[in-house]
N, C-alpha and C positions, 0 to 999 in steps of 0.2 A: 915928555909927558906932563901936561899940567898937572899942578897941584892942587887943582881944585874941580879935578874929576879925578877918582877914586875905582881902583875895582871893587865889586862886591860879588863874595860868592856866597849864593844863596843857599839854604839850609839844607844841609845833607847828614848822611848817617855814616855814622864810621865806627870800628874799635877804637880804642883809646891808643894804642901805638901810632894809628894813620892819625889820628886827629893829632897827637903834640909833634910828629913829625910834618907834618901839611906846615903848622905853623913856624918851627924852624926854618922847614925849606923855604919858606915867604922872604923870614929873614933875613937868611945866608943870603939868597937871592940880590935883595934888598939892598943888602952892603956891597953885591959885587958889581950888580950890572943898573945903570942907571934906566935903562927903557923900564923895568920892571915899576910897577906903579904903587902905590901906599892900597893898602889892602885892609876890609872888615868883611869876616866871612862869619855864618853862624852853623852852629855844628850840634847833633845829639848824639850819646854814644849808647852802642851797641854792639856787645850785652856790656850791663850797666858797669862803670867802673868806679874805681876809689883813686884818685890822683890826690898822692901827695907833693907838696911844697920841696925844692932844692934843696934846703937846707935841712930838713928832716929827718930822723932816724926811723926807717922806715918799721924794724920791730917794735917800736915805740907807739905806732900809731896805727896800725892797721894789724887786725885778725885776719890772718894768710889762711889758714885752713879754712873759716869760715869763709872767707871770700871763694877761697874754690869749692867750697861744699854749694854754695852759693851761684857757682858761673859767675861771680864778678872778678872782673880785670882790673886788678893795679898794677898803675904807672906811676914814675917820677916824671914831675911837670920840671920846666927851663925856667920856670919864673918862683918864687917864695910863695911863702904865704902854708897857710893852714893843709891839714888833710881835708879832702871833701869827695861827699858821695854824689854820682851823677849818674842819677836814673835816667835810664832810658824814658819812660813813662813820663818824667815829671820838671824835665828843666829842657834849656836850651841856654847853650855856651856861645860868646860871640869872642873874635878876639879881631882888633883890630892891630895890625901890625903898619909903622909907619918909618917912614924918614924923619929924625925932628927937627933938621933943618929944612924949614920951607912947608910945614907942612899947619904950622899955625897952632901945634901942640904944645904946649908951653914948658918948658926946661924943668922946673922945680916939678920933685915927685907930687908932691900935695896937689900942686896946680894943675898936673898933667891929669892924675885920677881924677878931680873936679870936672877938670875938662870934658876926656871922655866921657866917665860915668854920665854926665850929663844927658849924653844921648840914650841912656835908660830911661831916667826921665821924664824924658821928651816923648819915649815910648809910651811908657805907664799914664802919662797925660792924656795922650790919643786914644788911650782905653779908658779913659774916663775916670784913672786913679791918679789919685795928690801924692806925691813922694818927695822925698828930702835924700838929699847927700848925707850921708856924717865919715867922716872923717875917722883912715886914710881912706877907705877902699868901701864901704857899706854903704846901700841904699835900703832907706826903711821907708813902707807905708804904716802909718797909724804907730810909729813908733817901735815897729819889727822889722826884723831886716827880711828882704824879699832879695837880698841880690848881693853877692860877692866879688870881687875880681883882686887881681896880682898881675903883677909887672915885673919885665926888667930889659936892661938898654942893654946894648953889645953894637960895638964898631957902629957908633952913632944910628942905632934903631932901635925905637923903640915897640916890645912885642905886651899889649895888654890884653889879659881876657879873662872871662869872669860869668858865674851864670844869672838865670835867670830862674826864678823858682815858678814854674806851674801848676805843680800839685807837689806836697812834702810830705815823706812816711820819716818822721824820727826817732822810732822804730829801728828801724831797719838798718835807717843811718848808724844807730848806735851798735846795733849787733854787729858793724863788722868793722868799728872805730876803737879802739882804746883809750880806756879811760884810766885817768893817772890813780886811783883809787874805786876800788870795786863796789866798796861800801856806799858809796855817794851815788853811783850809778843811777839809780829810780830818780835822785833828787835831779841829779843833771840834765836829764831825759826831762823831766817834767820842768823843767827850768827854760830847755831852747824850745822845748812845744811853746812857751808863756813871749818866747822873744823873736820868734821866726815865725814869718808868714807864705803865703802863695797866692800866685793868682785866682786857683780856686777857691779858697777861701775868701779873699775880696771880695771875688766877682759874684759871690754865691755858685758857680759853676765854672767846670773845666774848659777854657778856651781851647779850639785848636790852635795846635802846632805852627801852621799855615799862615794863622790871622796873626798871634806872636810875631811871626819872622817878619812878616810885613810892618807891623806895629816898631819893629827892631829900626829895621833898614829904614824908614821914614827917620826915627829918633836920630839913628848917627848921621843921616845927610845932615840935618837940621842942625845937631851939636858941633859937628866937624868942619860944616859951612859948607859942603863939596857936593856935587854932586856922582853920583854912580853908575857904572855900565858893566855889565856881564861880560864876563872874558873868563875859560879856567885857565888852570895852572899851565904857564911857560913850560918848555922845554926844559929851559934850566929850572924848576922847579922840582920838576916829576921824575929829572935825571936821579935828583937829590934823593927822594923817596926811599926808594929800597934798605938805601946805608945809614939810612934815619930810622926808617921801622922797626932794623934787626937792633940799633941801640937803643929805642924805647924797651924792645922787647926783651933786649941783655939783662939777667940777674945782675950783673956786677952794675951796671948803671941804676939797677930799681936799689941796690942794697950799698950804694954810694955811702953814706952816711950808716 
């Protein structure tokens, strides 16, 4: 399989168990069989979830009642980083999973999220918006951030993925996030409205869904150098599925930490 044609799987709807297990199974995949090819899929969930970071205490960070009074589904993510709410309505998630040998990603954390993250930019550019990296993992227009991601390598692969903000209620975010003091609450809410953006906001109006995903897939051929062809998930993929979903969906794996 060249290195410089890439799968891509184009934008689809999932719960949040199929969505972080698709992208293990890529992984696993990844590390066993060599035909499998370096993979950027983009993904929205549904009904809306709360995915916290690996390392996280999940009573820590999320209101469990609230999210089921809510319909929303929390998961533990494979990768670090922050809790984050993912509306159905208002984002779309990409993750690129790859080989880092060979595939032109660059070894050091810093450089690697540079790297990808790029191909957001690249997006955001084709839509006619100015955007900046900062460092590790955030891209901001006009000096707010419009885009997150988190990482991590296992048996030489690396699995990155990160959203994309379309439309923001943070709101909403907050009622079902914990905040480390109650008191402060109004101030902190009025603090990430002041430092977070979306494309709606930019743009003056809500882009579709559709024009994003496309605006996506253009930015990561261009940042990742590769070009991309449709193919789904391998056999040895979708075999993976099942024994991956029931451990997103395991208590003992969400209540890890």
């Amino acid at each position: 399989m060249s290195e410089k044609k890439w799968r891509f799987l184009p934008l689809s709807v999932n719960d949040a168990y199929t969505n972080m297990a698709i992208d293990e199974a890529i992984l696993r995949s990844l590390a066993e069989d060599n035909s499998i090819p370096n993979t950027v899929r983009l993904y929205r969930w549904n009904p809306s979830a709360v995915s916290i970071g690996y390392f996280q205490n999940l009573h820590l960070e999320v209101d469990l009642d609230k999210a089921k009074k809510m319909h929303v589904d929390v998961v533990r993510r494979l990768t670090g980083g922050g809790a984050v709410y993912h509306d159905y309505h208002g984002e779309i998630t990409y993750s690129v999973i790859a080989r880092l040998e060979g595939s032109g990603i660059p070894k050091g954390i810093l450089d690697s999220y540079r790297y990808i993250c790029n191909g957001l930019i690249i997006a955001l550019k084709n839509m006619r918006i100015d955007a900046e990296f900062r460092p590790y993992n955030d891209i901001l227009v006009n000096g707010k951030k419009i885009s997150g991601s988190a990482q991590t390598r296992k048996v030489g692969i690396i699995l990155q993925h990160g959203t994309l903000l379309v439309d923001v209620n943070v709101d909403k975010m907050f009622s079902l996030l914990k905040v480390p003091n109650e008191k402060i609450r109004d101030k902190l809410i009025a603090s990430v409205k002041e430092r977070v953006t979306s494309l709606k906001h930019v743009l003056g109006n809500k882009p579709s869904f559709d024009y994003v995903a496309e605006a996506l897939k253009k930015g990561f051929s261009g940042a990742l150098k590769v070009d991309f062809y449709h193919r789904e998930l391998f056999d040895i993929e979708k075999e993976k599925l099942p024994s991956l979903i029931e451990k997103y969906k395991d208590y003992q794996w969400l209540n890890l930490r």
